[in-house]
Every structure is written in C-alpha cells, then in structure tokens.
Steps between C-alpha positions, in 0.01 A plus 500: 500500500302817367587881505249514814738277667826621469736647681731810473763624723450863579694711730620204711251247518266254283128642456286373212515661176174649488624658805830643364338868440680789447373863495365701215750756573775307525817727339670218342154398283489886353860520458669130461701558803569154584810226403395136424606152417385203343612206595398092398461218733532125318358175540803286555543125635582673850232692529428900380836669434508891464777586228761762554313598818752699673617658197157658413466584868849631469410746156148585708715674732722688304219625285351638805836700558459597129214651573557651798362311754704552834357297818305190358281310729666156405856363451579238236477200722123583616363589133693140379355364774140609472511427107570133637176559713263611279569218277487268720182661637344457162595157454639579151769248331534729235437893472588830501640727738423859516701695780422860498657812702269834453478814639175567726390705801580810354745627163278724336764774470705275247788359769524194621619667841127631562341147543560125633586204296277197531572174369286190336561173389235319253503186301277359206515220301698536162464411141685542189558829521563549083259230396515121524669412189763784524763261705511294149375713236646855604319851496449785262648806642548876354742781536265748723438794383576640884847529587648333827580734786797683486666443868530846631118534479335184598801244719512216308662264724190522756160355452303780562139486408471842368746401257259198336249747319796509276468126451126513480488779232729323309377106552108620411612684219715196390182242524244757342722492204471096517882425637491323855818719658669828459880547427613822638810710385683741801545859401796466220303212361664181607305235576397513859339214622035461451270546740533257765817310368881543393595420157778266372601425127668209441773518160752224406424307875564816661259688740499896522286729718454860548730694757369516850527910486181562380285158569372348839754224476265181635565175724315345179786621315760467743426111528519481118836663501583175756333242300662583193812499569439202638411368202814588342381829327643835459283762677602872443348833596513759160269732331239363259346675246181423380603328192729305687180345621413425142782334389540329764510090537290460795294793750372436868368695816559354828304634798342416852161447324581406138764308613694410127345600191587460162418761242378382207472809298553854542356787321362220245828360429553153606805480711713161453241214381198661649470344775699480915834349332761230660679764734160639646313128577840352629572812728062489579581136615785602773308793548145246595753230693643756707198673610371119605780334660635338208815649429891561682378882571153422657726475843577842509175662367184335674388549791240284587177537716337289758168485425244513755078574567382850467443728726172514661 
C-alpha cells in the first residue's frame, strides 16, 4: 500500500487520501479549532484489534463539548465505527488512528457557533515513536523551560489541537538542546506530565503520578493505573516536584504513541541505574500483551477489525 492509495474517512464516507482536501481558509487551520484523538490498532492472533476504542471515542466527544462544539455531525457509534472502516479499508494490521473534529464552513469571528464541524478519520503506519532502542534502553528527557498550561486558560482534559504548539515549543526546544523529550511543570511548578505522555516515578515499589487537575489524564495512563495494580503495586496520585524525579528509583511516560518509556536520565542526572528499570519493562510487558491479546484485560479493551479489500 502507498500514500496514493489510501484511504481516509471524511465527512461520512471513504475517498482516497489524496482526495481528503480541505480549504485554505478553513477556521480551525488559522486558529486550532478542532478536538482530536489518537488511537492504535494491533496485530494480534485474531486479527487487528483497536485498543481502548470506545474510550478514545468516548474523550473525542467530551473534548468537543470542551470546546464548545454543540450539534456534531456524528455520534460515538458512527466515528467507532468508521475508525473500524478506514482500517480495514487500508488493510493495515498495525497503525495509527487519527480521528479529528474541526471547525469549517465558517468561524472567522472567533466562536465556534459561527461555523460547522466536520469530521475525519486517517490512519498511517507507526514506528517507535521515541526511537527503537528506547523500550530497553530509556530516553533522555529535560525539565522544559515552558511551563504546562494552567487549566483556566488552555482545558487540559481535552485534546484540542490549538493546545499542542505548547507541546511543540517545548519538545523542539528539548531535542535542539540534544534531550529526546520535554518534562513540563504546571503553573506552581509540579511536575505536570511531557509533551505527549503522563509521568510516573516509581520509589520503594511504589508508583506516583501527577493529579489529574491540571494534566490530560490519558487511556495510556489509565490502563497503567489497571495493570499495576494488577501486578500487586501501589499506585497513588500526589504532587511531584522536580527533584522528586531525581531521586527517584525508576521514571516512565506512558502514552497512546510512546506507549511505556523509561527515563534514563533527566536534566543529566541518571535516574535509578540509567537505564528503563524492573518496574517499567515488567509493567511495558503487560502493557505489549494487553494491547495484543495476550493478557486477562485484552477482553475488555480490543476491539477488533474485519479486514477486508479497499475501496475502489
């Protein structure tokens, strides 16, 4: 399959990428007006499996009330349902998903009320999104020098994609410096969570994470929570201060696209032995089986697609 081949679902129906245009003057490209997800879809014995599908669907629509959206073209069944299609359409066992709601025919007054939402659905084959060796070896990361947003001025519990300059200031200022993510604090200085991930230190066997009040709180992190416990460890939401991340025994991020990362070091200081300790690769195992069918929780969080031939 090539990009000249593929399919995306726009507004309702399958039409090949190079066909999935949208205006110049589209509000939501000027202004970020528009609410996202992304999503993964597995290789598994059974066939492609989409993780967590209904629960990204599910966050999709509440960041569109976020936002403001009122009357959206699609309910949550359709969009879960065409995210199944365009897979399928693309004959992918593996890739990601890229649902997107934005604000077009009209909006240039600054409301959402003056124009129509459209919606999209795209999918792409996906790498290691940190590097290849980061699953074993870990990353380097850095406390930005760009501070998370506080949550009366940007919402942080909705994925809206005027919100990510944010993460792209601080993720290119992050590898220009020669560090492969960006750690960002919220507006008191707590550790919020980096640029496309949540953070958790691990300390005597026992995982801690940031608050939910000033973080979007992902599925990534969510299922970690899950898996965990599982496991038989503590998890605990509490502030963390940046030198808690220093001192601490082990450091990960957990998201959609990194999935679980160790950090190896952090503001040049090597946290733990330098490298994705026992906690991280034993919760980035359950983390890999459940995503493929391999584990108890698998049941409840694929959903799996029936592959079939493109649409002519």
């Amino acid at each position: 399959m090539t990009a000249d081949h593929s399919y995306v679902w726009l507004n309702g129906r399958l039409v090949e990428s190079r066909d999935a245009n949208v205006p110049f003057l589209t509000p939501a490209l000027h202004y970020g007006i528009a609410v996202f997800e992304g999503i993964r879809c597995y290789a598994t014995p059974d066939g492609p499996a989409i993780f967590r599908l209904s629960d990204h669907i599910e966050r999709l629509m509440g960041s569109a009330r976020v936002l403001g959206f009122r009357d959206l073209p699609y309910d949550r069944e359709t969009l879960a349902q065409a995210a199944k299609e365009t897979v399928a359409a693309n004959r992918l066992d593996e890739c990601y998903i890229r649902p997107l709601i934005y604000l077009a025919e009209g909006g240039w007054n600054l409301t959402v009320d003056a124009g129509r939402p459209h919606a999209g659905i795209a999918v792409w084959p996906w790498r290691a999104y940190l590097g290849a060796d980061a699953l074993e070896n870990g990353v380097r990361a850095n406390i930005s020098s760009f501070t998370r947003h506080h949550p009366n001025v940007m919402m942080t519990k909705a994925k809206i994609a005027g919100n990510y300059a944010n993460s792209v200031l601080a993720r290119t200022e992050s590898m220009r410096l020669g560090f492969d993510e960006a750690i960002l604090l919220d507006p008191q200085g707590y550790v919020a969570e980096c640029t496309g991930e949540n953070v958790f230190v691990v300390s005597r066997g026992a995982l801690r994470t940031p608050p939910a009040s000033a973080i979007l709180p992902g599925i990534t992190r969510d299922s970690i929570f899950d898996l965990a416990q599982d496991a038989g460890y503590t998890v605990a939401e509490a502030p963390i201060t940046r030198d808690d991340l220093y001192c601490a025994d082990e450091v990960f991020v957990c998201g959609t696209a990194a999935e679980v990362i160790g950090l190896r070091e952090i503001d040049m200081r090597p946290i733990g032995e330098g490298r994705s300790g026992p906690v991280t690769r034993e919760l980035q195992q359950a983390y890999h089986d459940a995503t493929i069918g391999r584990h108890p929780r698998s049941a409840g969080w694929l959903e799996y697609v029936a592959l079939r031939a493109a649409t002519n």
